[in-house]
N, C-alpha and C positions, 0 to 999 in steps of 0.2 A: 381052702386057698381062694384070696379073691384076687379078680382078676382088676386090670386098673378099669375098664368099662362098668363094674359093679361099683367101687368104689368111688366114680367119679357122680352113676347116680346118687349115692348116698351121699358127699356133696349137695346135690345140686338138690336133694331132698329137706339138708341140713337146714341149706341156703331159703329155703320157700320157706321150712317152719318158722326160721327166725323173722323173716319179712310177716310172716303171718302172727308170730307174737307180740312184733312191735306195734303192726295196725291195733293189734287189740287190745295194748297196753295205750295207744293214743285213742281208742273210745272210751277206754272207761275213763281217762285223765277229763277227756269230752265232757263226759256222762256226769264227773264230781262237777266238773266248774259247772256248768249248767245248773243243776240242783242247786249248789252254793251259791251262786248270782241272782238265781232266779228267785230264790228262799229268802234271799236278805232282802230283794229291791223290793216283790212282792208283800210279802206281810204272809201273816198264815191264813186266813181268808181266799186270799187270790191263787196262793200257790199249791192249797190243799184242788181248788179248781182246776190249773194245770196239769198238777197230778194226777187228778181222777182222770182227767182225757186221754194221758198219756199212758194211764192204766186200763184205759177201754181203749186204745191205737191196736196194744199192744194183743190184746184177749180175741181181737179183731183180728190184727195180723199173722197168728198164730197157724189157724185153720188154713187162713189163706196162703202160705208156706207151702200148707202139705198138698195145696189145688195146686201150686204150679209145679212142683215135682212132677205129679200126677201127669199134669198136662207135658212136660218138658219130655218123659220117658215115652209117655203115646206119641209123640209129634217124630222124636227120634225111632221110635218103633216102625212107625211108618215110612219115613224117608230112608229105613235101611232096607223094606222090602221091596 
């Protein structure tokens, strides 16, 4: 038996994942146009360049994700003691 206080977070859980779907359905739409605009203005000389950067942003970014985790749990570890 759920109560209406369960059900209403379920709701309001529904409600985030769809907001959280659409954000990611409007990065990737992002992510084509970009690619497509970039790919035609560029030429493939220029855009194979961008690519690579954006494929080392990325190889970059990755590591540093898991540094601020890291940092985010110590930081709050500390301010609960």
């Amino acid at each position: 038996m759920t109560t209406s206080a369960n059900r209403a977070d379920e709701m309001r859980g529904l409600h985030a994942g769809a907001i959280v779907l659409v954000g990611v359905i409007a990065v990737n739409a992002g992510n084509y146009l970009f690619h497509l605009l970039s790919a035609r203005e560029l030429g493939p000389a220029s855009y194979s360049d961008v690519v690579s950067l954006l494929a080392l942003a990325g190889l970059i970014g990755l590591p540093l994700g898991g540094v601020q985790v890291v940092v985010a749990r110590t930081v709050a570890r500390l301010a609960a003691a």
